[in-house]
py3Dmol code that shows the C-alpha trace and the ligand (Angstrom):
import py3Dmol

protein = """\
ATOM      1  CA  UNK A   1       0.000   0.000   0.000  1.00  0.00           C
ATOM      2  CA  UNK A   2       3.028   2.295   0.017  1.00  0.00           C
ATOM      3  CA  UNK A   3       3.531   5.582  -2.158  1.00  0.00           C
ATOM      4  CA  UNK A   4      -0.453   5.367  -3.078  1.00  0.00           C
ATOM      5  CA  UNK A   5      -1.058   8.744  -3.933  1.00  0.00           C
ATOM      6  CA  UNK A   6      -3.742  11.294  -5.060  1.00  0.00           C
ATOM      7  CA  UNK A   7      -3.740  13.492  -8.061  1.00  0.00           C
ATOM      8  CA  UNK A   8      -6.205  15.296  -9.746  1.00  0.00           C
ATOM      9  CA  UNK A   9      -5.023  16.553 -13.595  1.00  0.00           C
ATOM     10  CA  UNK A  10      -7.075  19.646 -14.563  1.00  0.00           C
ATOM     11  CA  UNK A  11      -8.134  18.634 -18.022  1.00  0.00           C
ATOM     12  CA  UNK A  12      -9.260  22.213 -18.455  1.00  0.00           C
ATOM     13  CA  UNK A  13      -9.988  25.257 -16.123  1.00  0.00           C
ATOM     14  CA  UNK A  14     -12.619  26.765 -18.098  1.00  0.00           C
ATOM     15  CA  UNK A  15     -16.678  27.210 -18.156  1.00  0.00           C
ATOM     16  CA  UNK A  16     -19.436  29.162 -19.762  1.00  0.00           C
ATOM     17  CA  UNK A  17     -20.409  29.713 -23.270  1.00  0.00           C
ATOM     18  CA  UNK A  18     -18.249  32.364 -24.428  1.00  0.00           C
ATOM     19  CA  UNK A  19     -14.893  30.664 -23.018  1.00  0.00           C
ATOM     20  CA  UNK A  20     -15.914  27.411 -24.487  1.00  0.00           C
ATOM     21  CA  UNK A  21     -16.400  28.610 -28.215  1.00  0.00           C
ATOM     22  CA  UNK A  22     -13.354  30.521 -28.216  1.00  0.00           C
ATOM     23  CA  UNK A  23     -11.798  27.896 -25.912  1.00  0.00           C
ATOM     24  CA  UNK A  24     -10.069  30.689 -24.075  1.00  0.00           C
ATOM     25  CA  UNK A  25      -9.432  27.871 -21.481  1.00  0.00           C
ATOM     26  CA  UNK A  26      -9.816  24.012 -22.313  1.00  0.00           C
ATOM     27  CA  UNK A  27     -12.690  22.601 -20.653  1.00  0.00           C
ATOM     28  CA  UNK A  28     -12.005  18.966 -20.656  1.00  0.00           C
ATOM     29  CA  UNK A  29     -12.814  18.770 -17.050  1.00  0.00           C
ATOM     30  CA  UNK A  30     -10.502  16.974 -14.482  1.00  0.00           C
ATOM     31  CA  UNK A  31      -9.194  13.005 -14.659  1.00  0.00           C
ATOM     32  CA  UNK A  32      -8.476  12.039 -11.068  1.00  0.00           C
ATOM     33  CA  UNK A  33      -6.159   8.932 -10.132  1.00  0.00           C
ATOM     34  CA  UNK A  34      -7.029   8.478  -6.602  1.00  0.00           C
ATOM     35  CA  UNK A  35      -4.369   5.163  -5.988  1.00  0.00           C
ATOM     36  CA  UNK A  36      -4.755   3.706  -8.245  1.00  0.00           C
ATOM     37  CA  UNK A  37      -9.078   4.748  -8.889  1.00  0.00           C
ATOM     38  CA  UNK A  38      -9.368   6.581 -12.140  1.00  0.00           C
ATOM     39  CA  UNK A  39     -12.000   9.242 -12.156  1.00  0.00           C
ATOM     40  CA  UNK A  40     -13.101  11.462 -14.957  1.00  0.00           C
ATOM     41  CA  UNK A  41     -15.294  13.917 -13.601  1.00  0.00           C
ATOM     42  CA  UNK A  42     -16.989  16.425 -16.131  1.00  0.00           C
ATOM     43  CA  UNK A  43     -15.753  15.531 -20.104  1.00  0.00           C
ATOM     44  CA  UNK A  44     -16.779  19.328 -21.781  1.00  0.00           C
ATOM     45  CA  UNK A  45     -15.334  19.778 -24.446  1.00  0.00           C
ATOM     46  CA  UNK A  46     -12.113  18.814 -25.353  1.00  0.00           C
ATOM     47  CA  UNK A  47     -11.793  15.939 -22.588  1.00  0.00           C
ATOM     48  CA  UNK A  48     -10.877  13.450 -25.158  1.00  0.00           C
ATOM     49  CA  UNK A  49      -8.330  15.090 -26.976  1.00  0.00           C
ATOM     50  CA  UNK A  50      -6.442  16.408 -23.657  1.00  0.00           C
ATOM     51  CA  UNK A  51      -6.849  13.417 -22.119  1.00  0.00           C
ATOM     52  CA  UNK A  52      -5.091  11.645 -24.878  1.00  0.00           C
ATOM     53  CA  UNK A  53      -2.775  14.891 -24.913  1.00  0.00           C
ATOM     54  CA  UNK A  54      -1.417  14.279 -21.276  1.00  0.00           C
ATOM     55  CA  UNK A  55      -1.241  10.990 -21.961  1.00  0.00           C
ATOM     56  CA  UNK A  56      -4.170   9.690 -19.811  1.00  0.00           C
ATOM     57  CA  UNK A  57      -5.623   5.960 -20.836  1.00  0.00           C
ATOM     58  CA  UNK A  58      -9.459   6.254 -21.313  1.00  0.00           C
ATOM     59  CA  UNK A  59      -9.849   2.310 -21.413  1.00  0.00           C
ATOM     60  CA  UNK A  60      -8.083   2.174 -18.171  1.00  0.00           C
ATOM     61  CA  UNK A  61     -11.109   4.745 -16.659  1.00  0.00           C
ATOM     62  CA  UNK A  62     -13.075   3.200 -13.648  1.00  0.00           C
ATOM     63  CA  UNK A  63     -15.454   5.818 -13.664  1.00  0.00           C
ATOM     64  CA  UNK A  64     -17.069   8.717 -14.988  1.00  0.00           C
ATOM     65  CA  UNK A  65     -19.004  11.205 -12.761  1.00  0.00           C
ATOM     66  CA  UNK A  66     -20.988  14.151 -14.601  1.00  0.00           C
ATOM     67  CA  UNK A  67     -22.067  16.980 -12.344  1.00  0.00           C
ATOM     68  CA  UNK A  68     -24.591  18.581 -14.594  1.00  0.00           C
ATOM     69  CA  UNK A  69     -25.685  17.761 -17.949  1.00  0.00           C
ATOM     70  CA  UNK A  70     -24.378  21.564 -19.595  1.00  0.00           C
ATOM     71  CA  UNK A  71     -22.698  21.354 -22.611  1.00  0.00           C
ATOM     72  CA  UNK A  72     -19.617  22.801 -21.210  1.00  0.00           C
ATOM     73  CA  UNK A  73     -20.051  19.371 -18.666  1.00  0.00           C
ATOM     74  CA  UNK A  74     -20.887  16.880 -20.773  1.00  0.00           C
ATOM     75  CA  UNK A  75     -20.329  17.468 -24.314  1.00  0.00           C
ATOM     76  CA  UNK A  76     -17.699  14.498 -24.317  1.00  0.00           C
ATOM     77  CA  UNK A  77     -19.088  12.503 -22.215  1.00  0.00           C
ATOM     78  CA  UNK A  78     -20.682   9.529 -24.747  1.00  0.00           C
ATOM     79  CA  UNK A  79     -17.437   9.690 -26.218  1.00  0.00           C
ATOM     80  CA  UNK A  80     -15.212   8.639 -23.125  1.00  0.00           C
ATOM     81  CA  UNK A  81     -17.953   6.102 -22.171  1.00  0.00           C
ATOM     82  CA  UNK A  82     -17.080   4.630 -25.738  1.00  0.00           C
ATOM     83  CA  UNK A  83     -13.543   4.647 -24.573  1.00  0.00           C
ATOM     84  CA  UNK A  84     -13.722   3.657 -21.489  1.00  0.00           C
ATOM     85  CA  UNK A  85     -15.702   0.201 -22.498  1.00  0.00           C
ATOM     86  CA  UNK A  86     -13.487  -0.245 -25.811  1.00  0.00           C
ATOM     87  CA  UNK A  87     -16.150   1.107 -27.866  1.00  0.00           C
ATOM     88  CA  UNK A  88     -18.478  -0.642 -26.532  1.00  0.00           C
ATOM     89  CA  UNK A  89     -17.543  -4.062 -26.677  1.00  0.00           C
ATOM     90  CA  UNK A  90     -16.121  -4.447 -23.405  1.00  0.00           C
ATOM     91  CA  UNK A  91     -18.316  -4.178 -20.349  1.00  0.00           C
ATOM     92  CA  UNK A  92     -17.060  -2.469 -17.450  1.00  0.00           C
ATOM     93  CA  UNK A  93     -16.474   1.089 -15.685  1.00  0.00           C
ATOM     94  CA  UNK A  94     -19.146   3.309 -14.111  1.00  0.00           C
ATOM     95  CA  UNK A  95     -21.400   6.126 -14.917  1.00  0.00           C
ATOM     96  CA  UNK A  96     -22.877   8.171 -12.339  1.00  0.00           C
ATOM     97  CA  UNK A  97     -25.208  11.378 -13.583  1.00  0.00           C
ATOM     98  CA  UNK A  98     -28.241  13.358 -12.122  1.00  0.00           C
ATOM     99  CA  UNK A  99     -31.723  12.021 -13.728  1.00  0.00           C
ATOM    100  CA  UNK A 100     -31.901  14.360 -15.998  1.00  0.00           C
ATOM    101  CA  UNK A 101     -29.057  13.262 -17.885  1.00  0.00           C
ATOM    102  CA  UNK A 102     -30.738  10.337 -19.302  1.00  0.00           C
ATOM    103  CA  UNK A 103     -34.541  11.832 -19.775  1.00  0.00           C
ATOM    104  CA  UNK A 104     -35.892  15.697 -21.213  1.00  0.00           C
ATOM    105  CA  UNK A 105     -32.870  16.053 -23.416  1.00  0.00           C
ATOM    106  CA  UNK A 106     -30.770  13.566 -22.512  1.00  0.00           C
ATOM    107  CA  UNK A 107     -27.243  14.383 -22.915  1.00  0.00           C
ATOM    108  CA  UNK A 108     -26.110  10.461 -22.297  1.00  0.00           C
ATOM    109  CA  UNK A 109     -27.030   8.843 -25.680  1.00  0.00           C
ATOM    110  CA  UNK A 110     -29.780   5.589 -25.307  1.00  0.00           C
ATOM    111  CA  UNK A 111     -27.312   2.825 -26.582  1.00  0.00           C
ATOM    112  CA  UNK A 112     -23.872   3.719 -25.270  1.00  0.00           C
ATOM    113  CA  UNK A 113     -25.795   3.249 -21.173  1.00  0.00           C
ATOM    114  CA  UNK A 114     -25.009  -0.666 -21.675  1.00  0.00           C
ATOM    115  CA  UNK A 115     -21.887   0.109 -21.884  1.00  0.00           C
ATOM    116  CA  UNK A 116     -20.738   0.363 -18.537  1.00  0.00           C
ATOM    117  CA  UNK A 117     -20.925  -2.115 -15.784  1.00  0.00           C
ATOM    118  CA  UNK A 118     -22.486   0.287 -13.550  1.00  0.00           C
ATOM    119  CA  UNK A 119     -24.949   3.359 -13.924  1.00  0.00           C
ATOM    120  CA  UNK A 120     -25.933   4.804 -10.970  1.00  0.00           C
ATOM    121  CA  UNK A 121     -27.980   7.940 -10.742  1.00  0.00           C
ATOM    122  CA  UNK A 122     -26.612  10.681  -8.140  1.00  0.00           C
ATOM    123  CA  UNK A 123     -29.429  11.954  -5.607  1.00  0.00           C
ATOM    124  CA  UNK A 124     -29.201  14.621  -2.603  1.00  0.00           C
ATOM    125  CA  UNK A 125     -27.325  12.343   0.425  1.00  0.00           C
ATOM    126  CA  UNK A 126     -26.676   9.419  -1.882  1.00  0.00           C
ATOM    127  CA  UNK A 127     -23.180   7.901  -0.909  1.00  0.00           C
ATOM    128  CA  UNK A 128     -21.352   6.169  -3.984  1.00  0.00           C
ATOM    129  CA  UNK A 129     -18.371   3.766  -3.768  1.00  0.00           C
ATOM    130  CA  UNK A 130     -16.093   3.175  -6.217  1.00  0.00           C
ATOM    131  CA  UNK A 131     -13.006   0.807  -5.767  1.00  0.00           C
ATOM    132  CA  UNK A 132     -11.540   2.278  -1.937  1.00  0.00           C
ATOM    133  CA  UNK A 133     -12.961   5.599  -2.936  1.00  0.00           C
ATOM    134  CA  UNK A 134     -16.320   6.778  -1.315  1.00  0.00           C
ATOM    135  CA  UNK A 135     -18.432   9.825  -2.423  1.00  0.00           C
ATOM    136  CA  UNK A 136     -21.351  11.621  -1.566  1.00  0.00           C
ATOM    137  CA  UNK A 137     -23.775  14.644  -3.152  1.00  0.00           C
ATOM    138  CA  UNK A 138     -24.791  16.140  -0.450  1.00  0.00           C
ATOM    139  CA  UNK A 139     -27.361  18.528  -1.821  1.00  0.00           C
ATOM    140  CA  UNK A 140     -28.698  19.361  -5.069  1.00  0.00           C
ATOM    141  CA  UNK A 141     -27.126  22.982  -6.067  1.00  0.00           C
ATOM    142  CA  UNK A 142     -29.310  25.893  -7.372  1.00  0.00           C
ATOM    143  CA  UNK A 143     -29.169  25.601 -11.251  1.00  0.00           C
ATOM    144  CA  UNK A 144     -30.898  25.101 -14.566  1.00  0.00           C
ATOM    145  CA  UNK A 145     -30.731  21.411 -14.808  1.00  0.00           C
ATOM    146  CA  UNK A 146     -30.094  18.532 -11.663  1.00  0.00           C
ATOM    147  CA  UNK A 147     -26.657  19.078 -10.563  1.00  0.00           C
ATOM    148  CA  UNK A 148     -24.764  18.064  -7.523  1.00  0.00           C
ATOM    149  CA  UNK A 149     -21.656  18.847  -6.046  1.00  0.00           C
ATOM    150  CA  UNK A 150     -19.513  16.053  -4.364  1.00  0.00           C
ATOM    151  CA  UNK A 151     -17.765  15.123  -0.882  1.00  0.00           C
ATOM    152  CA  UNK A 152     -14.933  12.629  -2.004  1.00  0.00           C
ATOM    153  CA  UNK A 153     -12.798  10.460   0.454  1.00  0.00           C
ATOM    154  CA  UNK A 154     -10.008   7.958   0.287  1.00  0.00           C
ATOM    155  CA  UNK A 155      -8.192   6.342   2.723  1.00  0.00           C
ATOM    156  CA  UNK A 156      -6.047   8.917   2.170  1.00  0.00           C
ATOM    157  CA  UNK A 157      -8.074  12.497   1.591  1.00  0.00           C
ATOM    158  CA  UNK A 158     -11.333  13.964   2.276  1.00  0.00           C
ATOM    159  CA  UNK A 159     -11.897  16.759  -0.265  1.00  0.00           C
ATOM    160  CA  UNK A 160     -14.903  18.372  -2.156  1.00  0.00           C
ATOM    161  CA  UNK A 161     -15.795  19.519  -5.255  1.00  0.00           C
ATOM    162  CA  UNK A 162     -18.839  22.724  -5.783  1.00  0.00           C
ATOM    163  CA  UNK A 163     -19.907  22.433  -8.986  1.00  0.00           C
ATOM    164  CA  UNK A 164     -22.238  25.211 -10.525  1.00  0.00           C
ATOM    165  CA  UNK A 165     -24.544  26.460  -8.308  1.00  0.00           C
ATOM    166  CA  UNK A 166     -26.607  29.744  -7.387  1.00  0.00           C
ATOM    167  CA  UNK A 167     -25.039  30.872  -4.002  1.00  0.00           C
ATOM    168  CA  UNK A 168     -27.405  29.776  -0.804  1.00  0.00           C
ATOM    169  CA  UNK A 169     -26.896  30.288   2.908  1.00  0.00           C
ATOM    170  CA  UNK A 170     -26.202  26.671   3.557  1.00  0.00           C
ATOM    171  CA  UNK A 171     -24.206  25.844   0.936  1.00  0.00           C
ATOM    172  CA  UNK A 172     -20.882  26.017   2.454  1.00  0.00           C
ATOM    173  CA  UNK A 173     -21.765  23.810   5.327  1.00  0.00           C
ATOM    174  CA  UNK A 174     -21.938  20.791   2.998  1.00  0.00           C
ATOM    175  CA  UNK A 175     -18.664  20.845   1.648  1.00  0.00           C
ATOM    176  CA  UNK A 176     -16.451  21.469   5.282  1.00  0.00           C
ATOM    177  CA  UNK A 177     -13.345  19.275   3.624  1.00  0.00           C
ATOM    178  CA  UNK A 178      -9.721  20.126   4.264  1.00  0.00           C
ATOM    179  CA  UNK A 179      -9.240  20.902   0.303  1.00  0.00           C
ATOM    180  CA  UNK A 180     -12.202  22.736  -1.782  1.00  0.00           C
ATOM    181  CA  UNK A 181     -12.424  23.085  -5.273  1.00  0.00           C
ATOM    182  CA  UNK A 182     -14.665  25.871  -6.302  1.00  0.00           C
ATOM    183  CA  UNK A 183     -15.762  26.311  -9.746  1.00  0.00           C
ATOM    184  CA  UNK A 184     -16.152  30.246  -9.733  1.00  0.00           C
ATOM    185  CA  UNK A 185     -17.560  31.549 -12.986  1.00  0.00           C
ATOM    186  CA  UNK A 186     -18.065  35.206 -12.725  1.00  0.00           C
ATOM    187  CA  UNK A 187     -15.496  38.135 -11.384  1.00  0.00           C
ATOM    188  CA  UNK A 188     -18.367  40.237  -9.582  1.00  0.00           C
ATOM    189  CA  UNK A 189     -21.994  38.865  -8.458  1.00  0.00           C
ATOM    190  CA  UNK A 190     -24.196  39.132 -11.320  1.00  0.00           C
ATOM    191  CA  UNK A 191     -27.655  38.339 -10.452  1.00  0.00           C
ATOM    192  CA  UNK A 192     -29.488  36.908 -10.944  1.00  0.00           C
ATOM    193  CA  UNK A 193     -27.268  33.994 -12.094  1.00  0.00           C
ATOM    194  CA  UNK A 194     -27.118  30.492 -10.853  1.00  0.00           C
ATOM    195  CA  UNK A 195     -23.298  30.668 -10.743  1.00  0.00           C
ATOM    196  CA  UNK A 196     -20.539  31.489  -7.838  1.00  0.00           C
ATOM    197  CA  UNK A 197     -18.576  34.836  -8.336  1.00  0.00           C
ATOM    198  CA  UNK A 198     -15.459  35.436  -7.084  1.00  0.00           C
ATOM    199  CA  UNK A 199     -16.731  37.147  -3.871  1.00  0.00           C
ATOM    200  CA  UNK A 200     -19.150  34.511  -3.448  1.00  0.00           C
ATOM    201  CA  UNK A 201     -16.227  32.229  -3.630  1.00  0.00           C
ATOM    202  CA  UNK A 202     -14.541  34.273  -1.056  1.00  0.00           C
ATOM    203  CA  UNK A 203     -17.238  33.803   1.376  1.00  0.00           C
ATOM    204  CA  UNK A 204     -17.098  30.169   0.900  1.00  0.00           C
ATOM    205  CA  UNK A 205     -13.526  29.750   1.428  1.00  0.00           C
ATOM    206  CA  UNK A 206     -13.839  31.973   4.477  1.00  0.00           C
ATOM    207  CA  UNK A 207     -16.663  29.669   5.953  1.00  0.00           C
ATOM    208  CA  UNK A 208     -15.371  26.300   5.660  1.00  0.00           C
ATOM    209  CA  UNK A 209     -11.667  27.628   6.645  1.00  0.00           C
ATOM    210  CA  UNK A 210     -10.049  24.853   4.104  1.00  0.00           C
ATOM    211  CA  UNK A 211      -6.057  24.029   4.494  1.00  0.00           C
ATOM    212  CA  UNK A 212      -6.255  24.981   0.102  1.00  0.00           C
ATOM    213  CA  UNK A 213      -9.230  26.326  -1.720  1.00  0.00           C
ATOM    214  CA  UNK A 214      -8.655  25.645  -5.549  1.00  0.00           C
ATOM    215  CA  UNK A 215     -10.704  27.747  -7.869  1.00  0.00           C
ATOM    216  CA  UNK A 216     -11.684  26.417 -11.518  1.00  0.00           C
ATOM    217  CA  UNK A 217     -14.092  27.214 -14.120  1.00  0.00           C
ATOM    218  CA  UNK A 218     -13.234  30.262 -14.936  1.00  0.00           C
ATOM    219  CA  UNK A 219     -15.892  32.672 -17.231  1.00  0.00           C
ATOM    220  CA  UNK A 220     -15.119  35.103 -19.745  1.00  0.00           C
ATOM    221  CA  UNK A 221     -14.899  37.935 -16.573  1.00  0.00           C
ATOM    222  CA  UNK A 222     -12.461  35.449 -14.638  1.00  0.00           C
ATOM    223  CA  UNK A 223     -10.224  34.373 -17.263  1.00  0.00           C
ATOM    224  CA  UNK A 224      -9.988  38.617 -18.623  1.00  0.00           C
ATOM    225  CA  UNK A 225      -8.823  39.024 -14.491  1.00  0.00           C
ATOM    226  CA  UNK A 226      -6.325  36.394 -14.806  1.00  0.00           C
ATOM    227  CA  UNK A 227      -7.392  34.207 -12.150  1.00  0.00           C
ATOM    228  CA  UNK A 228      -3.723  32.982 -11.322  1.00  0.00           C
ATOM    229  CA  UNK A 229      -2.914  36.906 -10.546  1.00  0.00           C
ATOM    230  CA  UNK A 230      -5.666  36.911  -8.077  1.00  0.00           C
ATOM    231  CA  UNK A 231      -4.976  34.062  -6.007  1.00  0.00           C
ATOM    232  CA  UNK A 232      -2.518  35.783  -3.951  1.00  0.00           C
ATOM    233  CA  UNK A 233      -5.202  38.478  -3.063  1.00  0.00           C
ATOM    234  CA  UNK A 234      -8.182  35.705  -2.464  1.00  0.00           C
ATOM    235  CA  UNK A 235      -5.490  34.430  -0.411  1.00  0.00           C
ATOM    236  CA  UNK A 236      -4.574  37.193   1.489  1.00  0.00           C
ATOM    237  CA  UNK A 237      -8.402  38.296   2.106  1.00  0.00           C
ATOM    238  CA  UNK A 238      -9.357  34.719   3.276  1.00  0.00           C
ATOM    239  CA  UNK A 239      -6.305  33.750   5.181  1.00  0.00           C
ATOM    240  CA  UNK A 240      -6.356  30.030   3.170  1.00  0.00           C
ATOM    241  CA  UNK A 241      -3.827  28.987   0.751  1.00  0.00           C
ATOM    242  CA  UNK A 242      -5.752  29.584  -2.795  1.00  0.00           C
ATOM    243  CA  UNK A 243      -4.750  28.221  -5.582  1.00  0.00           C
ATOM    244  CA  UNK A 244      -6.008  29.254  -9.182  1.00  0.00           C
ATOM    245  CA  UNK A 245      -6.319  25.787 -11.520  1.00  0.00           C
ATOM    246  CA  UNK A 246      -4.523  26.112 -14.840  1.00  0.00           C
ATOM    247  CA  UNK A 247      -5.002  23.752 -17.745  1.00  0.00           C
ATOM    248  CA  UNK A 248      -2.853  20.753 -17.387  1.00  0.00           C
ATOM    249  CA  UNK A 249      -2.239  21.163 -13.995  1.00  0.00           C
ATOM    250  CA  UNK A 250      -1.866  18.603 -11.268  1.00  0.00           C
ATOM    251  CA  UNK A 251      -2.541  18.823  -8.069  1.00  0.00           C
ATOM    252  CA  UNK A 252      -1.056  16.222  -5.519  1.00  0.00           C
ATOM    253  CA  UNK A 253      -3.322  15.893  -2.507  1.00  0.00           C
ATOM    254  CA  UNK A 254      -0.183  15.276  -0.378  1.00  0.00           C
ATOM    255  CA  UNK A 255       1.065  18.839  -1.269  1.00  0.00           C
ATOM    256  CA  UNK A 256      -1.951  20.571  -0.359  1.00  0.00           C
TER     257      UNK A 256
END
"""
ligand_1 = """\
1
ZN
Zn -23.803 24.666 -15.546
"""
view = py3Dmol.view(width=600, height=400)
view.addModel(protein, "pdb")
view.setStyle({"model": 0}, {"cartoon": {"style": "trace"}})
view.addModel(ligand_1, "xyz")
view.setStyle({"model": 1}, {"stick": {}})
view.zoomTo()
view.show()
């Protein structure tokens, strides 16, 4: 069991319709090899191609966990199931997505679900297990479509993952992890929008007091601030180590 270790590779930092067409940022989402547990959570577009790019193996995939079912979520996501499961032909991996993913314009196509061995549907306080890694949705977040946010743990790290969501009152208390990754849209609150801004971020980070707070998904607003000349600022105002995500960028859970 010795050097198992955690890494999450950020397959692409960005989010939001404008950064997406002009693919400012890539927005691939994030492959996670949690010893040994391969996760891809969130194939937008582009997840294929830097996967392959930073030489990830798709077939080697044990799971693939969509959020949301946006396009800047999911556009790849029936292609890496086809990967995963050797186009098909081989049977294994899992697939975990909110409902709506699969009904009212599904985003997961009807004949590539028997691909995987496993397809679970993610609810509010639903735990998941894959391999020695456990995870949990606490809540279902305030946005267009079903979309959840996750608590992951190994027997290594506890950390959490906001996904979109409008800011509420309560939502920090779900995700009280030693690491937080925020996906922080927006530069200034814009309402009404069912995304976090940067201040909204800041409040978050402030609240659950993290050891690192890692902000991703960075809008058209973000990515003109350059997001990796404001961390030392968000850190300074929060008092937590912040660290902006860049495409291609690894982060090893033992480091943070
Ligand atoms: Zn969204």
């Amino acid at each position: 069991m010795a050097n198992l270790r955690d890494t999450i590779l950020f397959l692409g930092t960005g989010g939001a319709r404008f950064t997406v067409a002009k693919q400012l940022l890539a927005t691939g989402g994030a492959w996670m090899n949690l010893g040994g547990t391969q996760i891809l959570i969130d194939p937008g577009p582009g997840s294929l191609v830097y996967a392959i790019k930073y030489g990830c193996e798709p077939p080697t995939l044990d799971a693939i966990i969509l959020s949301h079912k946006h396009l800047d979520h999911s556009v790849d996501i029936n292609v890496m199931i086809e990967a995963m499961t050797d186009g098909g032909w081989k049977k294994r991996g899992s697939l975990y997505a909110p409902a709506d993913a699969f009904k009212n314009g599904a985003v997961i196509l009807p004949y590539v679900r028997a691909y995987p061995d496993k397809v679970e549907v993610l609810e509010a306080g639903k735990v998941q297990t894959e391999g020695d890694v456990v995870f949990n949705t606490p809540v279902k977040h305030i946005h267009q479509v079903d979309t959840y946010g996750f608590v992951f743990e190994t027997p290594r790290h506890r950390f959490s993952w906001i996904t979109d969501t409008r800011f509420f009152d309560s939502l920090a208390s779900y995700y009280m992890t030693e690491l937080v990754i925020i996906n922080v849209l927006s530069f200034e609150r814009r309402l009404p929008v069912d995304h976090l801004s940067l201040p909204e971020a800041e409040t978050i980070i402030k609240e659950i007091k993290p050891k690192t707070a890692v902000l991703t998904h960075f809008g058209l607003t973000m990515w003109r601030e350059k997001p990796w000349d404001i961390e030392q600022r968000v850190s300074d105002s929060t008092g937590v180590r912040v660290i902006a995500a860049r495409d291609g960028m690894i982060l090893d859970l033992d480091q943070v």
